[in-house]
C-alpha positions as CSV (number, residue, x, y, z in Angstrom):
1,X,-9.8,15.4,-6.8
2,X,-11.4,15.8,-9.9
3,X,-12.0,12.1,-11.3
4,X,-15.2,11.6,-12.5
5,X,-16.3,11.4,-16.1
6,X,-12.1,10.1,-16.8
7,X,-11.5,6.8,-18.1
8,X,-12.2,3.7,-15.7
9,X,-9.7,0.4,-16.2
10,X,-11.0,-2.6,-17.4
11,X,-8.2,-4.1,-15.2
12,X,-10.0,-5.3,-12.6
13,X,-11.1,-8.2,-10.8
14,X,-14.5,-7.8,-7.8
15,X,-14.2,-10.4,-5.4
16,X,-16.1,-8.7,-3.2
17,X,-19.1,-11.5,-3.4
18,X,-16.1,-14.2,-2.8
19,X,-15.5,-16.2,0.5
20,X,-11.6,-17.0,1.1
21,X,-10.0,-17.7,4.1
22,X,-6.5,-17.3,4.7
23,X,-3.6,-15.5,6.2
24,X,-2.0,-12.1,4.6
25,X,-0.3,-12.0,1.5
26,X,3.8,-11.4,0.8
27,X,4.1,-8.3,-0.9
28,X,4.9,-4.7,-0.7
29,X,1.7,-2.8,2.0
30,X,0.7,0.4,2.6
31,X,1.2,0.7,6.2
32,X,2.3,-3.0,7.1
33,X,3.8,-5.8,5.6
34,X,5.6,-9.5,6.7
35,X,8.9,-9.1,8.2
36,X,10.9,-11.1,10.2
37,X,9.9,-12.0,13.9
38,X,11.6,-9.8,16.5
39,X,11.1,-6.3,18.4
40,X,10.1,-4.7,15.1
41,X,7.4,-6.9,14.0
42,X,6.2,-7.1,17.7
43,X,5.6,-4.1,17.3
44,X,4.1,-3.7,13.5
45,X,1.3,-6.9,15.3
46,X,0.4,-4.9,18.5
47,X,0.2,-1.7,16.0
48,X,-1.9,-3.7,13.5
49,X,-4.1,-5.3,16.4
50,X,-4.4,-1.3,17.5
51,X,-5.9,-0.6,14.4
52,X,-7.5,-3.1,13.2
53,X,-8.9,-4.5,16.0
54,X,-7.2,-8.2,15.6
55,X,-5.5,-10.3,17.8
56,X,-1.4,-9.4,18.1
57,X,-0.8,-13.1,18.7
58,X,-2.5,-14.1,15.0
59,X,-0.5,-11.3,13.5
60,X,2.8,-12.2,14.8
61,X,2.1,-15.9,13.5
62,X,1.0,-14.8,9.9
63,X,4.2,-12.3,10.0
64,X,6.1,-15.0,11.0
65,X,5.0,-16.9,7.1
66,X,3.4,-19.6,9.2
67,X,-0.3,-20.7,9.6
68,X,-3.1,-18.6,11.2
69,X,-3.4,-20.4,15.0
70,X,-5.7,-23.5,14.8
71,X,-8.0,-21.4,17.5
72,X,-8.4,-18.6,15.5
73,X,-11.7,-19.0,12.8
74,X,-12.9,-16.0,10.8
75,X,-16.7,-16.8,9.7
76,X,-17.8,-14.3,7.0
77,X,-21.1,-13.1,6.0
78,X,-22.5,-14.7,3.0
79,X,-22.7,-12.9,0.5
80,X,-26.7,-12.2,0.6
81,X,-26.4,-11.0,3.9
82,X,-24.1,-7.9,2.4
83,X,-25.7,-5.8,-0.3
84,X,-24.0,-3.7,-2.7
85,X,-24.7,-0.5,-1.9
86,X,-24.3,2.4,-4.5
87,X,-21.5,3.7,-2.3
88,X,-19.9,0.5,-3.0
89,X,-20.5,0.8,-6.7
90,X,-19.1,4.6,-6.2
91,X,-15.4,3.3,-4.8
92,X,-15.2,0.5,-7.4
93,X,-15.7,3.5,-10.1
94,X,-13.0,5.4,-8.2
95,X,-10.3,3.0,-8.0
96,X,-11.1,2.1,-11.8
97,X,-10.4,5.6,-12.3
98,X,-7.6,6.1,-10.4
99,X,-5.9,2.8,-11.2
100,X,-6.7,4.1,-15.5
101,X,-4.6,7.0,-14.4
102,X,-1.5,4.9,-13.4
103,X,-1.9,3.2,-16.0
104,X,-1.7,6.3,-18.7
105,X,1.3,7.8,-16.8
106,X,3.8,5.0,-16.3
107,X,3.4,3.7,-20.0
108,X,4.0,6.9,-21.3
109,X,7.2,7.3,-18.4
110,X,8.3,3.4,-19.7
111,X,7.5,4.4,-23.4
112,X,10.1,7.7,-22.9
113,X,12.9,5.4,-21.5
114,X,12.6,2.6,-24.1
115,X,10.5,0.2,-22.5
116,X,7.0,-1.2,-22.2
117,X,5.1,-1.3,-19.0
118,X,3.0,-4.1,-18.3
119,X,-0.2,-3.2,-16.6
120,X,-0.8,-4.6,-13.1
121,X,-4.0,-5.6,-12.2
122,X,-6.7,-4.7,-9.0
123,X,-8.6,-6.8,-6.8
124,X,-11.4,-6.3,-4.9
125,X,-11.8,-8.2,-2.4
126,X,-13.4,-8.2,1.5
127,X,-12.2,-10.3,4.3
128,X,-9.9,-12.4,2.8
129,X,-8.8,-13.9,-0.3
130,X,-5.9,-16.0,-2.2
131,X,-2.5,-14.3,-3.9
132,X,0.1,-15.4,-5.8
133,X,1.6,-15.1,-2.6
134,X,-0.3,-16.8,-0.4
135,X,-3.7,-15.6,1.5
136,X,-4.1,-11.9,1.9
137,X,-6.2,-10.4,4.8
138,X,-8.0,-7.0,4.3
139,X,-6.5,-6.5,8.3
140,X,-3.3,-5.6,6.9
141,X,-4.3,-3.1,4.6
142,X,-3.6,-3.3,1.2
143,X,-0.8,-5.1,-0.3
144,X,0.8,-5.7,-3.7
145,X,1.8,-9.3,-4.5
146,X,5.0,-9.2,-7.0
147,X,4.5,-12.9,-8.1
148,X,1.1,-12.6,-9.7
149,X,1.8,-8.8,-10.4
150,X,-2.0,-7.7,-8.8
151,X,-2.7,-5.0,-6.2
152,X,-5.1,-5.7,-3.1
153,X,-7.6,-3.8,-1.3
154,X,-10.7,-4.5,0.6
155,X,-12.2,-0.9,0.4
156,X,-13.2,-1.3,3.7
157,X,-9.8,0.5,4.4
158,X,-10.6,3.5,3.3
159,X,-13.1,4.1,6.2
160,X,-10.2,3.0,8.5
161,X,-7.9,5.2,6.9
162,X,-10.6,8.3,7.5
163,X,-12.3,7.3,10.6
164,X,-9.3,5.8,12.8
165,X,-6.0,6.6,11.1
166,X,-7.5,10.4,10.2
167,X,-6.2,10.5,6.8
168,X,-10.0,11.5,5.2
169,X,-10.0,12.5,1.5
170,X,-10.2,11.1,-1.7
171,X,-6.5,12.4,-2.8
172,X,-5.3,9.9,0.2
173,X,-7.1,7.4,-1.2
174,X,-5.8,7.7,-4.5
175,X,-2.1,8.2,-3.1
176,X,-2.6,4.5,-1.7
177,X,-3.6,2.9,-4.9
178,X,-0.6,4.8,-6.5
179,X,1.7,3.8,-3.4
180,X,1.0,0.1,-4.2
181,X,1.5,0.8,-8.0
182,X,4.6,2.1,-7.4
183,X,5.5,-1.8,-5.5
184,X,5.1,-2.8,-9.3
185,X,7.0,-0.4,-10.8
186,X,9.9,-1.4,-8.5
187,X,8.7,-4.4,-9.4
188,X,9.0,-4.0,-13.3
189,X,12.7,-2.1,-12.8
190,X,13.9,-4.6,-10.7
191,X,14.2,-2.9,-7.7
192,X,12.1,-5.2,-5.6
193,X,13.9,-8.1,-6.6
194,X,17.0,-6.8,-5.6
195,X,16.1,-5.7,-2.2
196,X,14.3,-8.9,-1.4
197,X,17.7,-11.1,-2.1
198,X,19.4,-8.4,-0.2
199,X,17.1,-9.0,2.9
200,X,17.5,-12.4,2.7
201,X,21.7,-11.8,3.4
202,X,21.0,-8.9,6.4
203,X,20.4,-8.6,9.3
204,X,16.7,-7.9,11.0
205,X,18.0,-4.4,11.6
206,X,19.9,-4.5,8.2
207,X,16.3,-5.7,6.4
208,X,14.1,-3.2,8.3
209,X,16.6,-0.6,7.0
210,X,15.9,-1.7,3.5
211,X,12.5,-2.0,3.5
212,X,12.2,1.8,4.9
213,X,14.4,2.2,1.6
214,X,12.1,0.5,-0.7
215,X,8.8,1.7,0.8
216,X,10.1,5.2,0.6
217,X,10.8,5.0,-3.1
218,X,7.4,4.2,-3.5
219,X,5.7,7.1,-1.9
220,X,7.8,8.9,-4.6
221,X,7.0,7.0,-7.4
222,X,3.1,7.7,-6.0
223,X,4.3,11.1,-6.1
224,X,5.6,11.4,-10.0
225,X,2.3,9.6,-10.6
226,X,1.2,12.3,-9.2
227,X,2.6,15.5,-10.7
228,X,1.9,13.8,-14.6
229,X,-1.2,13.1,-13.8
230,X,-2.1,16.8,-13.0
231,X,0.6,18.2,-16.0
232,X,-1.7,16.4,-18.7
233,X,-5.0,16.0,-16.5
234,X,-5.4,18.5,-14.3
235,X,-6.7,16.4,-11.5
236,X,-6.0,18.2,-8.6
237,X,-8.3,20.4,-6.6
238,X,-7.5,22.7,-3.3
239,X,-6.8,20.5,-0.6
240,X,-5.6,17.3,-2.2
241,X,-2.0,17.9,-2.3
242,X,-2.8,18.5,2.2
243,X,-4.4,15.1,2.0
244,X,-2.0,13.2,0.6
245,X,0.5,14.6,2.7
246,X,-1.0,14.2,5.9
247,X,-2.5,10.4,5.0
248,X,1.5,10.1,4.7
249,X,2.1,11.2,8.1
250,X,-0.6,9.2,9.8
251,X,0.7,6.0,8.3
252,X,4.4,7.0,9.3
253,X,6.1,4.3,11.5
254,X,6.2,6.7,14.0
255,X,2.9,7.9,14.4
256,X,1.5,4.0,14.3
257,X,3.9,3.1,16.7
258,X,3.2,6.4,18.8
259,X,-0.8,6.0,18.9
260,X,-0.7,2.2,19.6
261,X,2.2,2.0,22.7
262,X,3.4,6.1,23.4
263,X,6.6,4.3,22.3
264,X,9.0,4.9,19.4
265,X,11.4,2.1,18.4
266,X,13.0,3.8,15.6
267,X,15.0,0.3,14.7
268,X,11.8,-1.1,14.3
269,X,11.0,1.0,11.6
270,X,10.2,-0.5,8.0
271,X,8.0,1.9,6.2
272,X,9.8,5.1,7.6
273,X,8.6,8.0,9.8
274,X,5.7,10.4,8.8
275,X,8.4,13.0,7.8
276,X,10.2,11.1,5.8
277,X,6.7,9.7,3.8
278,X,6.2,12.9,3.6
279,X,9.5,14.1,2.0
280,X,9.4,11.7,-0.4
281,X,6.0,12.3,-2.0
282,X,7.0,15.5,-2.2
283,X,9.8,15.0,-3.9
284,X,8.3,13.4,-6.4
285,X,4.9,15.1,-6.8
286,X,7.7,18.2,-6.9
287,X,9.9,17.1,-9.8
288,X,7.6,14.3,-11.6
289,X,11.5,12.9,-12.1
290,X,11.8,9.2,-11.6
291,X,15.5,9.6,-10.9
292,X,14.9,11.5,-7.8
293,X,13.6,8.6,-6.3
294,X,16.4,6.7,-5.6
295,X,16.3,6.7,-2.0
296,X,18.8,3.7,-1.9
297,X,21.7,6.0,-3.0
298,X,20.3,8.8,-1.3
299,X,22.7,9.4,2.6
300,X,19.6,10.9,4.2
301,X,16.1,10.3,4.3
């Protein structure tokens, strides 16, 4: 991917040196996010204990919107005792860069339908730290919190999503930034909003259905992210498009659930199946069309 030397944000916040505790964050994740208790987030904890090498039991209670077990304690590193390496410095300048990017393509997509987007913001962050909704965990990957309109990501992720979800690359690491981004978006067309009071009426099966729905949309909003970006920037070098697509599959429900219990429990299901990720990046990064990304109207995904 071809980002150096491009504009950086000035839209963002380095916690990095910070210690919070806390539990994770209510907002639209990457790979996992709060749901109801039941069979499916049973299974998102034991997946998220899989990767992230957490205790299932402390998941499932932080999924559940209550308070991390009194037993548990998380003791971070001062800050002294972790260095900032120039790698560090490296990933901040790539995010920047990334993030910049968003940020040129959706005001010019709001500015062509009439309206003004309003910029979210990025924090960096490690361990732990506090949200507009609540405290977010890096163990949960990173997150977008619609009440104080700020994405999340301890970059520590981005090893995990090379090393143990096999998803290397810097194009899948900018297709998560613009995965989270397109949370706000939904966010900013009132999507989100929509969904959520729509949740709060269904069933568990009914909710995981809608959040499939919603997560899927923003895959393809990452995706018309994508296809502007390389129209007016040329961004793209051989190989990303491969990345993108495959960090999609790795982070389907199907392959998490696969890799962490040989098991599938499609009704479980609330980010949707590799193929469907997949499809729906593609669709966008195919058409750059914002309309083709209603996947709530759409009969199949």
């Amino acid at each position: 991917m071809k980002w150096e030397g491009n504009r950086q944000s000035d839209n963002i916040e380095d916690r990095r040196d910070d210690d919070a505790g806390g539990g994770i964050s209510s907002g639209g994740g990457f790979g996992f996010g709060p749901r109801h208790i039941g069979v499916g987030t049973i299974v998102i904890a034991l997946v998220g204990g899989w990767v992230f090498g957490i205790n299932p039991l402390t998941v499932l209670g932080l999924l559940s919107g209550g308070a991390p077990p009194v037993a548990v304690q998380r003791a971070p590193a001062p800050a002294a005792a972790r260095p900032r390496s120039p790698a560090d410095d490296t990933m901040k300048a790539f995010v920047a860069t990334v993030l910049a990017d968003t940020e040129d393509v959706w005001t010019e997509q709001f500015r062509l339908q009439g309206a003004t987007y309003r910029k979210p913001r990025l924090v960096l962050f490690r361990n732990a730290t506090r949200t507009g909704c609540g405290e977010g965990e890096s163990a949960m990957g990173p997150f977008y919190c619609p009440a104080d309109e700020q994405v999340y990501i301890d970059l520590a992720f981005y090893e995990t999503l090379r090393t143990r979800l096999g998803a290397p690359g810097d194009f899948a690491q900018a297709y998560v930034i613009a995965h989270e981004v397109g949370h706000h978006v939904q966010k900013l067309l009132g999507v989100s909003g929509k969904v959520d009071a729509a949740r709060r009426r269904a069933t568990p099966a009914q909710a995981n259905a809608l959040s499939v729905r919603l997560e899927l949309q923003a895959d393809c909003l990452a995706g018309v992210w994508a296809f502007h970006a390389q129209q007016t920037r040329q961004i793209l070098e051989a190989g990303d498009i491969e990345e993108a697509l495959n960090a999609a599959t790795q982070i389907g429900d199907d392959t998490l659930q696969r890799k962490a219990r040989g098991v599938v429990v499609p009704e479980s299901f609330t980010h949707g199946t590799g193929a469907q990720r997949v499809g729906w990046f593609k669709r966008g990064i195919d058409t750059g069309d914002l309309r083709q990304c209603n996947t709530f109207e759409a009969k199949g995904l």
